[in-house]
C-alpha positions as a Markdown table, in Angstrom:
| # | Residue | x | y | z |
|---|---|---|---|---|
| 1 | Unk | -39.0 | -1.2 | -6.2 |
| 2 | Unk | -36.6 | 1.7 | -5.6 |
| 3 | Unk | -37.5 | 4.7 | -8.1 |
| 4 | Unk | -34.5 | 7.5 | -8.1 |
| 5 | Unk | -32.4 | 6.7 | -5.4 |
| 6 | Unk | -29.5 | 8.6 | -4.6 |
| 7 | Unk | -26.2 | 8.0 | -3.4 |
| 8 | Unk | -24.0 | 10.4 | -2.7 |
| 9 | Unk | -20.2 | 10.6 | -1.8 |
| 10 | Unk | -18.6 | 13.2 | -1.3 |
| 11 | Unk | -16.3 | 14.7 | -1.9 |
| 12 | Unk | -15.6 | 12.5 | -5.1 |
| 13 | Unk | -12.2 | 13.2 | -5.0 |
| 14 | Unk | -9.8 | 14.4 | -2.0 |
| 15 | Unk | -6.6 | 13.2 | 0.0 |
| 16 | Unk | -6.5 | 9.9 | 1.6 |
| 17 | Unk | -6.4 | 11.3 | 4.9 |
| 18 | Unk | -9.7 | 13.2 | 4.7 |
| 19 | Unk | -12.8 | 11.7 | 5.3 |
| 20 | Unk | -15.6 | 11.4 | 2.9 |
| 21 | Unk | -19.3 | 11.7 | 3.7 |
| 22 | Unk | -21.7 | 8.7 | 2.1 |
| 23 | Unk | -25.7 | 9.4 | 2.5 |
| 24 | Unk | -28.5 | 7.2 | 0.4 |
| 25 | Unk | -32.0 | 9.2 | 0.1 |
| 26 | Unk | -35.4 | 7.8 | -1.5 |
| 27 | Unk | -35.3 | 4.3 | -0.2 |
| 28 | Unk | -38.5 | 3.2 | 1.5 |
| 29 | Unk | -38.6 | 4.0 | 5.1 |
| 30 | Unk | -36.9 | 1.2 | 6.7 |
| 31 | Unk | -35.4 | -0.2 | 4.3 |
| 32 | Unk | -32.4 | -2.7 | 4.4 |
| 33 | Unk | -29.8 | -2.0 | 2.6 |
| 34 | Unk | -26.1 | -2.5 | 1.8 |
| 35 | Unk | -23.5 | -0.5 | 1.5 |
| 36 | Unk | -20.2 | -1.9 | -0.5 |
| 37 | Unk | -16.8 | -0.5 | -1.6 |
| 38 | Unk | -14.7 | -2.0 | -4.4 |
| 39 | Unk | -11.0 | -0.7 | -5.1 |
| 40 | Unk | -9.0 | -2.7 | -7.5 |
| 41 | Unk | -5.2 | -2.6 | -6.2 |
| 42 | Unk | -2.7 | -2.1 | -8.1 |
| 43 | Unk | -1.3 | -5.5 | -8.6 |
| 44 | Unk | -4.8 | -6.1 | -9.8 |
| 45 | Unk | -6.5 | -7.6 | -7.1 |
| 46 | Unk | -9.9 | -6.6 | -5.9 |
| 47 | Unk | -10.4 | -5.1 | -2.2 |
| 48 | Unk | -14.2 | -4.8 | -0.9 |
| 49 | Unk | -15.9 | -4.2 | 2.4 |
| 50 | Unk | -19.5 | -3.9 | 3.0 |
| 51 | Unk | -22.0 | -2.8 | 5.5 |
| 52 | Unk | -26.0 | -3.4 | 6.5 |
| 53 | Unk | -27.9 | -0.6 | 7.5 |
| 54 | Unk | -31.7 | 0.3 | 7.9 |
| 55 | Unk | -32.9 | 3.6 | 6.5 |
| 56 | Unk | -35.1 | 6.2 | 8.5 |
| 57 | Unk | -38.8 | 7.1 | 8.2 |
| 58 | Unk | -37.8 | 9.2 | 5.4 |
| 59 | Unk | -35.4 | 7.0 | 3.8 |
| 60 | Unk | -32.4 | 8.3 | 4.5 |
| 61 | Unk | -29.3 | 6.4 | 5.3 |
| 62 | Unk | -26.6 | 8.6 | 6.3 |
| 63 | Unk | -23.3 | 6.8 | 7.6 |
| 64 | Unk | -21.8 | 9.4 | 9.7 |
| 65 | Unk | -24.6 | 9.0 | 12.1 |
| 66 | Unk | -26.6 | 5.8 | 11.2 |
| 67 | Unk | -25.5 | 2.6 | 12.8 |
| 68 | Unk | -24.3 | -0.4 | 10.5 |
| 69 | Unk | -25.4 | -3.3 | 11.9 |
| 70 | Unk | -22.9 | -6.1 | 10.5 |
| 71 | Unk | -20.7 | -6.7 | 7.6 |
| 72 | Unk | -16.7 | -6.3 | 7.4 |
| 73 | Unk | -17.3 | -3.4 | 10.5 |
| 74 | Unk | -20.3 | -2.5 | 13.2 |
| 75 | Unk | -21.6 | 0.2 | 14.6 |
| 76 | Unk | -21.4 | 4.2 | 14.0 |
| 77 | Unk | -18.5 | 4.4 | 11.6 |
| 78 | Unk | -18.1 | 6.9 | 9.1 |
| 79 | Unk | -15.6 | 5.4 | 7.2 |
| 80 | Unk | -15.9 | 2.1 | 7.8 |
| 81 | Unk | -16.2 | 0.9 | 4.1 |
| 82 | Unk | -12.6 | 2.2 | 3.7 |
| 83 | Unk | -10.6 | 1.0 | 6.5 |
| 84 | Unk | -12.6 | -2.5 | 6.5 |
| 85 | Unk | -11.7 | -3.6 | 2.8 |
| 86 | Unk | -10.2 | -7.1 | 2.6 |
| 87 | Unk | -9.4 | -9.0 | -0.7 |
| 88 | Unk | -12.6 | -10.6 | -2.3 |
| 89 | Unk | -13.3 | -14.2 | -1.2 |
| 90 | Unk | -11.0 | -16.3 | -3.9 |
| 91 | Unk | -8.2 | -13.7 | -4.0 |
| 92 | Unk | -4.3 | -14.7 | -3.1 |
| 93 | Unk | -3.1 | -15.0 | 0.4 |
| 94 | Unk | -0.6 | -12.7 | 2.0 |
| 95 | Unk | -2.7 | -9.6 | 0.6 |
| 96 | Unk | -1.5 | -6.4 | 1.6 |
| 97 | Unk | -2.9 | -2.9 | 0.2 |
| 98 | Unk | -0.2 | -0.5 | -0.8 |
| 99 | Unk | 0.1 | 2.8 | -3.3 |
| 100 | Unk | 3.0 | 2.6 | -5.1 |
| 101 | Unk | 2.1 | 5.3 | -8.1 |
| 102 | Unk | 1.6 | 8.0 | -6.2 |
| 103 | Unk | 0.8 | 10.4 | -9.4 |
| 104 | Unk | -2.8 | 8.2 | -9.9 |
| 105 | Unk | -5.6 | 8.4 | -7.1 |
| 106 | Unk | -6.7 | 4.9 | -5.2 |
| 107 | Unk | -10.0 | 5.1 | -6.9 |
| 108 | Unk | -12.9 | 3.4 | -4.9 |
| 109 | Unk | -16.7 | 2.1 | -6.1 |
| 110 | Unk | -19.2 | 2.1 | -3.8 |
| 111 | Unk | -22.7 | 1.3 | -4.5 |
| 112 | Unk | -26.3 | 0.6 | -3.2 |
| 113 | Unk | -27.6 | -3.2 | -2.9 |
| 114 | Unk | -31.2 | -3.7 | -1.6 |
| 115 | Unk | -31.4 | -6.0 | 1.3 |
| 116 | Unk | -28.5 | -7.2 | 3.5 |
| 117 | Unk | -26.2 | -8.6 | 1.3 |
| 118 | Unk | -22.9 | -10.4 | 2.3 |
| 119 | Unk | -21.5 | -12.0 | -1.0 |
| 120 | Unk | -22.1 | -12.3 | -4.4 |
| 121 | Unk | -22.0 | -8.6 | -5.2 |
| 122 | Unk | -20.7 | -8.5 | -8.7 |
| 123 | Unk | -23.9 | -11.0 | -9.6 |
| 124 | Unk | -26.2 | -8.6 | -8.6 |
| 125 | Unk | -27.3 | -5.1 | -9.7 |
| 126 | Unk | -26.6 | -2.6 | -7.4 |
| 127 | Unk | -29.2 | 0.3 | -7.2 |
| 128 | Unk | -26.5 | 3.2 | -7.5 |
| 129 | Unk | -23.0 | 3.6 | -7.5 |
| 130 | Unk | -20.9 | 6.0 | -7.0 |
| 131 | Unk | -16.9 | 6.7 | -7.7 |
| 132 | Unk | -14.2 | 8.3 | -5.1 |
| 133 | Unk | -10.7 | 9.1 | -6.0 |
| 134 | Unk | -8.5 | 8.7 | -2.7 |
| 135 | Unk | -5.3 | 10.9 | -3.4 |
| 136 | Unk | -1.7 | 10.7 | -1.8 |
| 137 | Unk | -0.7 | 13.9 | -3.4 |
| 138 | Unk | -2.6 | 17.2 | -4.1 |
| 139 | Unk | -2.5 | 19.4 | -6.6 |
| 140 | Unk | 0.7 | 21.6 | -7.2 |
| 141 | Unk | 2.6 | 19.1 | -5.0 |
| 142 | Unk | 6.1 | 18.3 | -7.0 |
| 143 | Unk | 7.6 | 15.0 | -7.1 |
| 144 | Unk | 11.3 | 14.9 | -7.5 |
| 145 | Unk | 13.7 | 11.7 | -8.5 |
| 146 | Unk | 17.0 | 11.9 | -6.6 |
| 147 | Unk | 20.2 | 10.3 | -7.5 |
| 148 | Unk | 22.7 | 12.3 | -6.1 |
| 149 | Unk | 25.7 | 11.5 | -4.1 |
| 150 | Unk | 25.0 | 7.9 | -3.1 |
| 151 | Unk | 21.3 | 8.7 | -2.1 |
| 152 | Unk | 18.3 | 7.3 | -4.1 |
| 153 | Unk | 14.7 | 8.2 | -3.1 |
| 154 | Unk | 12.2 | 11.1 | -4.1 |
| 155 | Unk | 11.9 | 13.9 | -2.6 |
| 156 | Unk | 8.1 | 16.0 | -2.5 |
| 157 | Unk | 7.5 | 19.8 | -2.4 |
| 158 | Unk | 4.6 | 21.2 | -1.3 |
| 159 | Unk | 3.2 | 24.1 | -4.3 |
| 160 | Unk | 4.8 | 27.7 | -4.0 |
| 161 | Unk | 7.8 | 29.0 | -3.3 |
| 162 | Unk | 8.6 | 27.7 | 0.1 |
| 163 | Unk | 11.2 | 27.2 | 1.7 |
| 164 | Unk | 9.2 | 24.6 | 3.8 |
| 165 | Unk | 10.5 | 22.4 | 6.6 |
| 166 | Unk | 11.1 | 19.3 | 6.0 |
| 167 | Unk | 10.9 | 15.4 | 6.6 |
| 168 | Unk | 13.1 | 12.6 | 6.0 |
| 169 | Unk | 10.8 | 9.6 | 5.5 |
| 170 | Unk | 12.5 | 5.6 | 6.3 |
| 171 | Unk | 10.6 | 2.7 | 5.9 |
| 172 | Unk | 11.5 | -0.4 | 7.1 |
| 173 | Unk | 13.5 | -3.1 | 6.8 |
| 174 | Unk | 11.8 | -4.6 | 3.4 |
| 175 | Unk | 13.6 | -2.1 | 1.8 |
| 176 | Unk | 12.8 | -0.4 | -1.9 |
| 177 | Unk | 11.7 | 3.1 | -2.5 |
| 178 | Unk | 7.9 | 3.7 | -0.4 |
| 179 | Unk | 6.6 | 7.3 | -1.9 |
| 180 | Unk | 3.2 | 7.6 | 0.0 |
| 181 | Unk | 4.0 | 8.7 | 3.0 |
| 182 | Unk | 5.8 | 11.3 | 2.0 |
| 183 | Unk | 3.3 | 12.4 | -0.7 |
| 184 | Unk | 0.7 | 13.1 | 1.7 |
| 185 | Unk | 3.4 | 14.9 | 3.8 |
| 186 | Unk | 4.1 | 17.4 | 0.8 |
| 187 | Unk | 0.3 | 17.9 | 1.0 |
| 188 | Unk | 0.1 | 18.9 | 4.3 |
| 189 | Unk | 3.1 | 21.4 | 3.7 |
| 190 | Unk | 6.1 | 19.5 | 4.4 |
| 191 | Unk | 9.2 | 18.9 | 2.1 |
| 192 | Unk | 9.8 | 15.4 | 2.5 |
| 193 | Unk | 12.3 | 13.1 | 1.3 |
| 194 | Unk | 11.4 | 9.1 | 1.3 |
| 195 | Unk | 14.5 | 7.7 | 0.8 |
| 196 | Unk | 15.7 | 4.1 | -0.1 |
| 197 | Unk | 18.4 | 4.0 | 2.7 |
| 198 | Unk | 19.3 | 0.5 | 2.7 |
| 199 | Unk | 20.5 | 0.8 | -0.8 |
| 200 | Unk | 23.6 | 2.7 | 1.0 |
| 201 | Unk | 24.0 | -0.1 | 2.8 |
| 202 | Unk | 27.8 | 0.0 | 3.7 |
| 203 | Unk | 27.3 | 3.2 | 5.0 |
| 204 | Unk | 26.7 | 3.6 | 9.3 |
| 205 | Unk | 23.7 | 4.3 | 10.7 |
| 206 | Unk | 24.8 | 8.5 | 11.2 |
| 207 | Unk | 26.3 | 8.8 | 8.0 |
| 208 | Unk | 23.9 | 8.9 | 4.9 |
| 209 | Unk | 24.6 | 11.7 | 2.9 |
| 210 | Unk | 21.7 | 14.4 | 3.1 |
| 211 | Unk | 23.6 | 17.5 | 1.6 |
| 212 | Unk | 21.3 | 17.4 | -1.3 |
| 213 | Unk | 17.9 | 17.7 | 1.2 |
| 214 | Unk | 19.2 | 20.1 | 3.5 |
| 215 | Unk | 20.5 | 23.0 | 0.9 |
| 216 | Unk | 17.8 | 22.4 | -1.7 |
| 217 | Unk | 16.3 | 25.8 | -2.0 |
| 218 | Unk | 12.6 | 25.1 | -1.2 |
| 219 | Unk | 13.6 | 22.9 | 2.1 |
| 220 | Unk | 14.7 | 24.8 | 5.5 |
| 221 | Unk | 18.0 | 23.3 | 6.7 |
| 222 | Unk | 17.2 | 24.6 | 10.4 |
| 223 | Unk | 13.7 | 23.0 | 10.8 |
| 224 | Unk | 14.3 | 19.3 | 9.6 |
| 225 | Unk | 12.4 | 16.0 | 11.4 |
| 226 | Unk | 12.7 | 12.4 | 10.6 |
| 227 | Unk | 10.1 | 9.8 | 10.6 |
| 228 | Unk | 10.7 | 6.5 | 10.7 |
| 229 | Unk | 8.9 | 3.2 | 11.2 |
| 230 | Unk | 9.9 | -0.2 | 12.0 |
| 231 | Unk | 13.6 | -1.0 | 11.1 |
| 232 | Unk | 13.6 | 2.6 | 9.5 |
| 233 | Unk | 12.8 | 3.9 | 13.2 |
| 234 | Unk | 15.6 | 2.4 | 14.3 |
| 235 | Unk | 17.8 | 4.2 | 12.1 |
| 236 | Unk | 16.0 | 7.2 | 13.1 |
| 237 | Unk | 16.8 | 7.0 | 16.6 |
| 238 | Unk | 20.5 | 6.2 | 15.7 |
| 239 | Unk | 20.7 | 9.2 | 13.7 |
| 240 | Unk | 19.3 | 11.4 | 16.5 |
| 241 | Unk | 22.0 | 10.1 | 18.4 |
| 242 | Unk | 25.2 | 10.1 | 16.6 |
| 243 | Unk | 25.1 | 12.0 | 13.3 |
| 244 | Unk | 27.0 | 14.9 | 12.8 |
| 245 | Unk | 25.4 | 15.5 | 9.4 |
| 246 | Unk | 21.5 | 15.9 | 10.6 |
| 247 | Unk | 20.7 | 17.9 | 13.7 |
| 248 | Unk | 16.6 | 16.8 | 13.5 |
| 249 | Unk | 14.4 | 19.2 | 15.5 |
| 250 | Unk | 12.1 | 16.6 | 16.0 |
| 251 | Unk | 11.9 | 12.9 | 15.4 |
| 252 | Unk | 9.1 | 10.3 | 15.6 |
| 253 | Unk | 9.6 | 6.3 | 15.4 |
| 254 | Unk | 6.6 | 4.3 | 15.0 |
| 255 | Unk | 6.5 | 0.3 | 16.0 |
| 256 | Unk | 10.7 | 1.3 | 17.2 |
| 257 | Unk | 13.5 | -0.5 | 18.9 |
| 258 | Unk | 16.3 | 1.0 | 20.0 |
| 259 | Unk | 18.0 | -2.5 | 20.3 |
| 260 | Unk | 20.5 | -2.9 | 17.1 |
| 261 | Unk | 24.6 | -2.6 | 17.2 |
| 262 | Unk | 25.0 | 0.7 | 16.1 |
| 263 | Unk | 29.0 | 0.5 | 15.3 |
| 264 | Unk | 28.3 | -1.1 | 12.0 |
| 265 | Unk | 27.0 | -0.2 | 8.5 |
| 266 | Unk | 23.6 | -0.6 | 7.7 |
| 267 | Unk | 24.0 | -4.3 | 6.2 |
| 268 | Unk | 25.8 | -5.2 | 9.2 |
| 269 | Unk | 23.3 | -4.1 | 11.5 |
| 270 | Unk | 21.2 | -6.5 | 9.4 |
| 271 | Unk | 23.3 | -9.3 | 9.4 |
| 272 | Unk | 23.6 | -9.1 | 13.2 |
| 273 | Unk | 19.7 | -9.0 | 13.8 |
| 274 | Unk | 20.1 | -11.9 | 11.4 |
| 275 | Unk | 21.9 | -13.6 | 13.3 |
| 276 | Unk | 19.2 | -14.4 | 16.1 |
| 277 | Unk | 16.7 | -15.6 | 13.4 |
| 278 | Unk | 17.1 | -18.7 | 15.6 |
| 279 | Unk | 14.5 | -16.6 | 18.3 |
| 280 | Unk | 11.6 | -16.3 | 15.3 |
| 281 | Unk | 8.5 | -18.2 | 16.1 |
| 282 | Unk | 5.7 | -19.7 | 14.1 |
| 283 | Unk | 1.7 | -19.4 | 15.2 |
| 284 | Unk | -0.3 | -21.9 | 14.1 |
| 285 | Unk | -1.2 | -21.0 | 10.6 |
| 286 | Unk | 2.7 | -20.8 | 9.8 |
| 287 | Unk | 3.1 | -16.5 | 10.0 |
| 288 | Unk | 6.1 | -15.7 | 11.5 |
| 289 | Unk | 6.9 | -13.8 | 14.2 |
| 290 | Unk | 9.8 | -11.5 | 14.7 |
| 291 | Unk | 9.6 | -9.7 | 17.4 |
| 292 | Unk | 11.3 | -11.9 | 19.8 |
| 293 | Unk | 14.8 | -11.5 | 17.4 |
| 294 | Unk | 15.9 | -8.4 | 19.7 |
| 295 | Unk | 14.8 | -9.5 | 22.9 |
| 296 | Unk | 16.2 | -9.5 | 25.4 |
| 297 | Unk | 17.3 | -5.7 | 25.3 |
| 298 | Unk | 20.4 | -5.5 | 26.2 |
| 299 | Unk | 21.4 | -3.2 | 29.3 |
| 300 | Unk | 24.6 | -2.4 | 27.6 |
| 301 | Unk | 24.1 | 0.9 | 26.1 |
| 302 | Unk | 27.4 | -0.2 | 23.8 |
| 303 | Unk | 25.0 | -2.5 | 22.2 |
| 304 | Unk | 21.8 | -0.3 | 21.9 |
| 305 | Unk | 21.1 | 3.3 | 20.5 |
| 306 | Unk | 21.9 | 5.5 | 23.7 |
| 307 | Unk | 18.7 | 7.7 | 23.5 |
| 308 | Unk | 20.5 | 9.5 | 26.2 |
| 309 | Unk | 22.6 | 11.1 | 23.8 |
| 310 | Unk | 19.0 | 12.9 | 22.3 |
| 311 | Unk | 18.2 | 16.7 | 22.1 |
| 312 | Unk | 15.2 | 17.1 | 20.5 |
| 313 | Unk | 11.5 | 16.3 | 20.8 |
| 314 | Unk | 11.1 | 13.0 | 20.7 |
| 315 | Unk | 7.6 | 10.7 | 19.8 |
| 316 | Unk | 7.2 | 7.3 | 20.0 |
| 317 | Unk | 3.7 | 5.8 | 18.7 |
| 318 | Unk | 3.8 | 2.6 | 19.6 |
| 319 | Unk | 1.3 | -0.5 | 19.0 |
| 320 | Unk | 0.0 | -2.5 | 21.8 |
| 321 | Unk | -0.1 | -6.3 | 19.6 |
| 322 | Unk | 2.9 | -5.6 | 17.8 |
| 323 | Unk | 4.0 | -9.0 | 16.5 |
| 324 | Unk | 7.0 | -8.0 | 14.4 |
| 325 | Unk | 9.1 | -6.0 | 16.9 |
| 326 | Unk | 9.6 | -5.5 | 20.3 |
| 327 | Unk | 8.3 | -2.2 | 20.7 |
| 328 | Unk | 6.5 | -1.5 | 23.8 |
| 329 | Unk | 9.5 | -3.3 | 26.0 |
| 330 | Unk | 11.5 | -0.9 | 24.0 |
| 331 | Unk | 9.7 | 2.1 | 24.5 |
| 332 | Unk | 10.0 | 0.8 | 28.3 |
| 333 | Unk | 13.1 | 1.0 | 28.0 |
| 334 | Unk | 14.1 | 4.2 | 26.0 |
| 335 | Unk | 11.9 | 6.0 | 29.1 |
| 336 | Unk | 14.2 | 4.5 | 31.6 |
| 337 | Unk | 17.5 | 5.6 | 29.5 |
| 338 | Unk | 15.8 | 9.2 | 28.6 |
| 339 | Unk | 15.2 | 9.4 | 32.6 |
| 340 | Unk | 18.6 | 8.6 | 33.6 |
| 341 | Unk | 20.1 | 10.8 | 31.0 |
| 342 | Unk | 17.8 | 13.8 | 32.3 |
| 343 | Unk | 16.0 | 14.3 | 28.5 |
| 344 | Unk | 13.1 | 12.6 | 29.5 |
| 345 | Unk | 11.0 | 15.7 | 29.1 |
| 346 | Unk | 11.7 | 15.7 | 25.1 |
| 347 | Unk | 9.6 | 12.1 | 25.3 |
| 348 | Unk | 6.5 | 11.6 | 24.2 |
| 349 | Unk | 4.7 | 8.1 | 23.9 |
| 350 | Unk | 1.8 | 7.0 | 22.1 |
| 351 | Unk | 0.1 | 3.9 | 23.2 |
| 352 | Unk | -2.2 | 2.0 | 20.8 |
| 353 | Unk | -4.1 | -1.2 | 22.3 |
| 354 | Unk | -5.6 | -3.9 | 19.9 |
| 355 | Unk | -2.9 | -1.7 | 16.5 |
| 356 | Unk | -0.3 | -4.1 | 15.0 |
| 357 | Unk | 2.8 | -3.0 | 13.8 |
| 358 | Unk | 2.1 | -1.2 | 11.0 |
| 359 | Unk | 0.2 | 2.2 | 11.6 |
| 360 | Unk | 0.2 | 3.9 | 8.5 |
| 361 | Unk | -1.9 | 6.9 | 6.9 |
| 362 | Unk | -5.6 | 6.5 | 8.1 |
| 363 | Unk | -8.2 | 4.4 | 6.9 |
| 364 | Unk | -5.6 | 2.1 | 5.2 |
| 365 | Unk | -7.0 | -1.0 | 5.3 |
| 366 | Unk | -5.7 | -3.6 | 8.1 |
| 367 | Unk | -3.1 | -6.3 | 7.1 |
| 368 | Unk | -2.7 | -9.0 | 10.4 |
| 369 | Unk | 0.0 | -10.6 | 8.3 |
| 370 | Unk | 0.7 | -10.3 | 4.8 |
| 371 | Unk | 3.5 | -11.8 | 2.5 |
| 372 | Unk | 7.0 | -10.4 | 3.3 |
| 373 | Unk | 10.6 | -10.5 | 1.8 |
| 374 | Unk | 13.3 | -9.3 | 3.9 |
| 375 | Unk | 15.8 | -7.8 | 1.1 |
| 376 | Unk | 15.4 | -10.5 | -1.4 |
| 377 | Unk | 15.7 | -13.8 | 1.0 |
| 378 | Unk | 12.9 | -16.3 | 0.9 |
| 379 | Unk | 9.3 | -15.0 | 0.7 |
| 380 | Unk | 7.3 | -15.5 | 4.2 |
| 381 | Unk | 3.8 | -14.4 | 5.8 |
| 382 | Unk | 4.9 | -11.8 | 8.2 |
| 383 | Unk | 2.3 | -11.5 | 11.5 |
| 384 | Unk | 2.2 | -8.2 | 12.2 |
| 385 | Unk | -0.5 | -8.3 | 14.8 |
| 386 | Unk | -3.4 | -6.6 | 15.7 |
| 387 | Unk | -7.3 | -5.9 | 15.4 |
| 388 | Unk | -9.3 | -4.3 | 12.7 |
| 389 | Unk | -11.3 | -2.0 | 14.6 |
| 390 | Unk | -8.6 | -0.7 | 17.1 |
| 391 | Unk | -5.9 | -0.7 | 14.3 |
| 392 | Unk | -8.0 | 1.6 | 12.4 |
| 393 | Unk | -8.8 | 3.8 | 15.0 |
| 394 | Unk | -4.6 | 4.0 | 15.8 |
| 395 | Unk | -4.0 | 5.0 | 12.3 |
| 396 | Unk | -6.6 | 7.7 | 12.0 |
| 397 | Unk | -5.4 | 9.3 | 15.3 |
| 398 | Unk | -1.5 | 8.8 | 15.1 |
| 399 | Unk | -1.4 | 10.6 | 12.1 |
| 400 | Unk | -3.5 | 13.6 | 13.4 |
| 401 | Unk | -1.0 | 14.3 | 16.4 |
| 402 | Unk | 2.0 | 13.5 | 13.9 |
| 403 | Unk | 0.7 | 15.9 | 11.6 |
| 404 | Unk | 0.5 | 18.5 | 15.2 |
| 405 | Unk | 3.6 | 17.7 | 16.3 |
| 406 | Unk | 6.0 | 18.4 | 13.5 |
| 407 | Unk | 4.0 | 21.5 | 13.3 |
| 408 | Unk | 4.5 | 22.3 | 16.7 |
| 409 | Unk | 7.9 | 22.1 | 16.3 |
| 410 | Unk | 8.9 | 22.9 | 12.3 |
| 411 | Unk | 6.5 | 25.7 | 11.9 |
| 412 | Unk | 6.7 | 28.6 | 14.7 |
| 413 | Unk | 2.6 | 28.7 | 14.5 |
| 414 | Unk | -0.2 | 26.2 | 13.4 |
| 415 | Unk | -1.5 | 28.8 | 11.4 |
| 416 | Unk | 1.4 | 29.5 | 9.3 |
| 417 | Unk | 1.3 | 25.6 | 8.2 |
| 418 | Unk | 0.4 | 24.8 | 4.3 |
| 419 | Unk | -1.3 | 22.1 | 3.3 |
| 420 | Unk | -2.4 | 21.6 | -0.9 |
| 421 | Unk | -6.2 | 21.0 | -1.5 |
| 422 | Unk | -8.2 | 19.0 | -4.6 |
């Protein structure tokens, strides 16, 4: 019998991107125990992970150091219990974990079993548990509903007076409005603007309206980036190229393919992808895979985004299993054009063996495949590839040199960056 165990987690409450530190004391001295995390999505389905560990000669487990020796992750991982979590045994397929209300925390449970325990947690007590709040946006971080001139998104201010530089966030080609991102962007000191670009879809690629982003008063018209991922990257890189509206200082595409018709509206540029839907494949357990849809790249540059045409820093984070599009043959490919243009020295590439497709703010939990509907056709199971392990380790290090590099080039120092605090 355990007599007044503690678990601690702290802090109880901080940003998603920050890790949290979990230690157990006043077990017996090598004790098994388990560690599990429960988050309720949402949509109202329950996410868990789980972990076995031994304590010390003074009972101490301490997950930052202590190895974890099987469960939904192995070995030395200190937050392992977050970027692990998969749906509970019995849950829907297609599962994919997403923060949509940005203005409420992901709030996590995480208790104490003894023994090694692998199901069956909620019919048994747990010896503690303790609560986490996992936060998109900070404190003093505004969120602001635009509707302006064609444009629909939100746009988020870091707190004070700014001006700040800012960040024009895409998504990709599922389309709606996808705040998180963002969110945790204003928290780290950027303006950013996630904006639902594809409901302007008769407009070109260069030619969505940012007037209201670049003169609001709090964002710096001269020191403006765009992020992108997926089918939003591609966008990205066609704005970098063409538009005479946005001048970006820096840009960074993750999972991108420079390989769309960029003489035609957004829907058109859909339509035309569309159109090779006879290249998708099917594994064996009936996900799809999309990837092969813009392959081959064409060597036309009339029929691709001519990165040539690019004059600012450029960063590419690309994932070595991406299922869903062809991004490392096109990051092959954007080298070659960059090189022959003489810009290659505003290229950067990131290069993530084992990641899938979607690399998104760390320790977000892995999705392989999940349930997809591209812009309200027929629902599918979209592969988007990769590994657990490696996957997690992409995410948590893509977004620390993301976070350097549009400070290296929107703020003149490091130092003078803001970032919000809980």
């Amino acid at each position: 019998m355990v007599e007044n165990l503690l678990l601690s987690v702290q802090p109880s409450r901080c940003l998603v991107d920050e890790r949290i530190q979990i230690v157990i004391d006043n077990l017996l001295p090598n004790q098994a125990a388990t560690l599990h995390s429960l988050h309720q999505s949402e949509d109202k389905d329950f996410w868990e992970a789980f972990g076995h560990y031994i304590s010390d000669e003074y009972g101490t487990v301490t997950v930052a150091q202590d190895e974890c020796l099987g469960g939904t992750y192995e070995g030395t991982e200190p937050m392992g219990l977050l970027w692990s979590m998969r749906p509970v045994p019995g849950s829907r397929s297609g599962l994919r974990l997403r923060k949509m209300d940005v203005l409420s925390p992901m709030v996590v449970h995480i208790s104490v079993y003894s023994g090694h325990v692998s199901q069956g947690f909620a019919k048994q007590p747990a010896l503690a548990t303790s609560v986490t709040e996992r936060w998109y946006m900070a404190p003093g971080v505004q969120r602001v509903n635009v509707r302006e001139k064609g444009v629909r998104g939100t746009l988020f201010l870091p707190p004070g007076p700014g001006p700040y530089p800012g960040v024009l966030d895409l998504w990709g080609g599922g389309g709606g409005l996808v705040e998180y991102r963002s969110a945790l962007l204003a928290s780290h000191g950027f303006a950013s603007l996630a904006l639902e670009y594809l409901a302007t879809d008769e407009r070109s690629t260069a030619d969505v309206d940012l007037s209201y982003f670049e003169n609001h008063p709090k964002v710096q018209r001269e020191r403006l980036a765009m992020l992108g991922l997926s089918f939003g990257s591609a966008i990205t890189l066609s704005m970098a190229a063409y538009s005479e509206i946005i001048k970006p200082q820096c840009c960074i595409c993750i999972s991108a393919s420079h390989g769309i018709p960029v003489d035609k509206s957004l829907s058109g540029i859909l339509e035309e992808i569309i159109k090779n839907k006879f290249k998708i494949r099917m594994n064996e357990v009936n996900q799809i895979i999309y990837r092969d849809m813009l392959l081959l790249i064409p060597s036309d540059t009339s029929l691709k985004v001519d990165v040539g045409r690019i004059k600012c820093p450029l960063l590419l984070v690309n994932a070595g299993d991406d299922q869903n599009w062809p991004s490392v043959e096109s990051a092959d490919d954007i080298k070659k054009m960059m090189a022959k243009a003489g810009n290659l020295n505003l290229l950067e590439v990131l290069m993530y063996p084992g990641a899938g497709h979607l690399i998104e703010p760390p320790y977000t939990p892995h999705s392989r495949a999940s349930n997809f509907t591209f812009r309200g056709s027929e629902k599918v199971v979209m592969l988007w590839g990769g590994q657990t392990k490696p996957h997690a380790y992409a995410q948590e290090d893509a977004w620390k040199r993301i976070l350097a590099f549009l400070s290296q080039h929107l703020y003149s120092s490091l130092n003078h960056a803001v970032k919000a605090r809980l």
